[in-house]
SESEMI-509045 format. One record per residue (C-alpha): x, y, z. Coordinates in steps of 0.001 Angstrom, whole numbers, plus 524288, in hexadecimal, padded with zeros to 5 digits. Example, Ala and Ser with C-alpha at 12.3 -4.5 7.8 and 13.67 -1.06 7.14 Angstrom:
BEGIN
8300C7EE6C81E78 835667FBDC81BE4 
END
This chain:
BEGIN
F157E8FC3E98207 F1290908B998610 F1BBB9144E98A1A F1EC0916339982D F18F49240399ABF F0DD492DF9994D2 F118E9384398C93 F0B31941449859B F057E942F197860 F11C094B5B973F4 F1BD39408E97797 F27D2940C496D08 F2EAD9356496E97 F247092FDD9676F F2708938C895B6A F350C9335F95C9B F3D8193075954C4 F3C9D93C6594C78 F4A9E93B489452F F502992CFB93FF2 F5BF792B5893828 F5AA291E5C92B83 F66D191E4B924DE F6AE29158991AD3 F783F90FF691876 F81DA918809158B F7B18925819197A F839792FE992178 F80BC9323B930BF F7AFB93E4F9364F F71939428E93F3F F649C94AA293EDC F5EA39538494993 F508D95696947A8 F48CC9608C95279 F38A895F4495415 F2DB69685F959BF F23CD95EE2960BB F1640965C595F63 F0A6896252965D5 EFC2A967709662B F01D89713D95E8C F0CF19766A96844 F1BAE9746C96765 F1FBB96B359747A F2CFF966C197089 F37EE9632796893 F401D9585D9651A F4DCD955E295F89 F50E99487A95824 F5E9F94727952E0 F62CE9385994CCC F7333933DC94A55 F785C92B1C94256 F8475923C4943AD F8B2B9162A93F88 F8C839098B9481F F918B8FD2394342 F8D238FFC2936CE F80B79057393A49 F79149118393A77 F75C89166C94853 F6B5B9200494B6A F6B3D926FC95712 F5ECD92E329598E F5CFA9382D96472 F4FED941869668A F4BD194C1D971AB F3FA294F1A97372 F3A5B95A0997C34 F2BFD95D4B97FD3 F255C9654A98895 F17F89685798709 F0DB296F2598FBD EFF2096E4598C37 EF2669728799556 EF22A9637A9964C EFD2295EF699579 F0D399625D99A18 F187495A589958D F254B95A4999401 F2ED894E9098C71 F3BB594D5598971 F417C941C09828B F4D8593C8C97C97 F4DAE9311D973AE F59BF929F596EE1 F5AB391DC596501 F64F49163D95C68 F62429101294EBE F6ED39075794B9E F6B908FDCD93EEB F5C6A9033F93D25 F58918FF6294A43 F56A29049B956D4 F60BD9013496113 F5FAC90AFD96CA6 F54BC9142C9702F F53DA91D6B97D02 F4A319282D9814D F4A669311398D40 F3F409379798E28 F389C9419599A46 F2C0B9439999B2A F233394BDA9A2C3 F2F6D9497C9AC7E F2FEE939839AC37 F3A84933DE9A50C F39199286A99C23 F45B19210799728 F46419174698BA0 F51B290FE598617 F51449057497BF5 F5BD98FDBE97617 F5BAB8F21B96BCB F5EFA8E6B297158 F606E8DAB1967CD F51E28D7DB96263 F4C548E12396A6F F4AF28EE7096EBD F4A808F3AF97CA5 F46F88FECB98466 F496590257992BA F3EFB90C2B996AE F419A914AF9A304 F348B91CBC9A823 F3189922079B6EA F3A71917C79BB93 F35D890D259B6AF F3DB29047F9AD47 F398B8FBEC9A2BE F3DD98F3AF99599 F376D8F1C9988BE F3C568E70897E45 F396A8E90897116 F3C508DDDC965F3 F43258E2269599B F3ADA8D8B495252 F2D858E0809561F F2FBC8EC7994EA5 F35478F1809417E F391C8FF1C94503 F3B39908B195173 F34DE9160E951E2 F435F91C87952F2 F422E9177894466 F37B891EF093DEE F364A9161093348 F2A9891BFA92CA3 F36199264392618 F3A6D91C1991CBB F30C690FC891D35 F297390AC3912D3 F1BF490BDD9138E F10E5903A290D06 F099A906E99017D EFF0490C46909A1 F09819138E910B1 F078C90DEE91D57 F113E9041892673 F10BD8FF259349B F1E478FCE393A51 F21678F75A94809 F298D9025494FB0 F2F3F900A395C42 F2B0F90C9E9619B F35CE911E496AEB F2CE891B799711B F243091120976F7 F2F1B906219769E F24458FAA596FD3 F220C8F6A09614C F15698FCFF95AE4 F11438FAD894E7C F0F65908779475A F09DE90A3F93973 F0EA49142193188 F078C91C5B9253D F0F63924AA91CB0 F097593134919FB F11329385090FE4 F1D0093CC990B74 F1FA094B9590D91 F2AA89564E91180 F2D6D95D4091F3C F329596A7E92217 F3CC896B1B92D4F F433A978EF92D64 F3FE997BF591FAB F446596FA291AB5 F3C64966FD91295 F3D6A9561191764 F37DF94C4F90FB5 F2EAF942AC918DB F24D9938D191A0F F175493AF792417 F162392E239292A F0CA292BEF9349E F0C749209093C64 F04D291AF9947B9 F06B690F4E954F1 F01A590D2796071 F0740919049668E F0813923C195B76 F01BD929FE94FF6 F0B449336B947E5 F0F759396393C73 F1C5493B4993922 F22A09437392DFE F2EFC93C4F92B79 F3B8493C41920E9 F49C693A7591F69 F5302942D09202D F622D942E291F6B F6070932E09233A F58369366092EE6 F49EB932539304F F42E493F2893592 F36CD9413993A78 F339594EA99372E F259794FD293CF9 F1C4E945E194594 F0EA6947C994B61 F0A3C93DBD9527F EFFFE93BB495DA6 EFAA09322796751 EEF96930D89704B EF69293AD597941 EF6929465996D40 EFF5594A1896248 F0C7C950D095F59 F149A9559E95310 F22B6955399514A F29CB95CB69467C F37A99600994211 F3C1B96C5794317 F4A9F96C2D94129 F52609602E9395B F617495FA5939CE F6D899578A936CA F786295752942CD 
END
């Protein structure tokens, strides 16, 4: 299933989610901002703000994720200008409602998803048009909200495919995963210990330098590209709220 609309190579909903909270039994509740520069051919076209909450229903953890993204680019080729929001709710490890409101180029595209049973839904809104997508549980393992690269296991020869529900696109792709190394990144003169893990499906190839930090899952740096072009995203500030 493809995604209603075109948009160009420096689209950043597909570098979302940058910030994902895991936290095991017992750990305290907080919640972590983290701001990004979005670079491409070299020049700085936006920024984006990811913050993730934590809080306790019925005896679960519940993540509430929320991210802004603002672009606006202007090329001899090529003008654009995006702005997104994206919104989604872990309760019990698994995804349970997703939304994104997103502009582009002036046309407005609306998603919402919700689980529903042994299934997952979304209700896409685009140029007036109106449409529904039904996803089985039982078809993938993970969601892309997830980011479970930061804390799989991988096999001996450091590779695994998964099958991720990719919110972006709203299907099920399989997407094989290599780990790279491990290694540290520098955010404000601070020192993060990380994995490079770079994975690849149907509709992305990226790399993505990723750790823990404080219980959050953070994606400190991805470059990733398509047939369209590429794009870099790094952290530039990190901070608990």
């Amino acid at each position: 299933m493809r995604r209603l609309g075109i948009l160009p190579f420096f689209l950043i909903p597909a570098v979302i989610p940058l910030l994902f909270y895991v936290l095991p039994a017992g750990s305290s509740t907080g919640s972590t901002r983290v701001r990004y520069d979005v670079v491409a051919r070299g020049f700085q076209i936006g920024k984006a703000v990811t913050s993730v909450g934590v809080s306790g229903e019925e005896g679960q953890k519940v993540i509430r994720f929320v991210n802004k993204t603002d672009v606006d680019a202007s090329f001899l080729w090529v003008r654009c200008s995006i702005h997104s929001s994206e919104l989604a709710t872990v309760k019990g490890g698994k995804l349970t409602c997703y939304s994104r409101q997103e502009i582009n180029k002036g046309v407005s595209l609306s998603v919402t998803g919700k689980l529903e049973d042994d299934s997952f839904r979304f209700d896409v809104r685009e140029n007036g048009g109106k449409r529904s997508i039904v996803i089985p549980n039982s078809s993938y393992e993970h969601t892309t909200m997830e980011c479970p690269e930061a804390l799989m296991d991988f096999k001996p020869d450091g590779t695994r495919t998964v099958r991720i529900l990719d919110t972006e696109y709203m299907e099920v792709v399989e997407r094989n995963y290599r780990l790279v190394r491990e290694c540290s990144y520098k955010v404000n003169g601070k020192e993060y210990h990380c994995r490079i893990v770079d994975f690849k499906d149907p509709h992305k190839s990226c790399r993505r330098w990723i750790g823990v930090d404080h219980d959050a899952v953070i994606v400190f740096r991805q470059d990733g590209k398509s047939s369209n072009g590429s794009y870099s995203v790094r952290a530039t500030a990190l901070e608990q709220i």
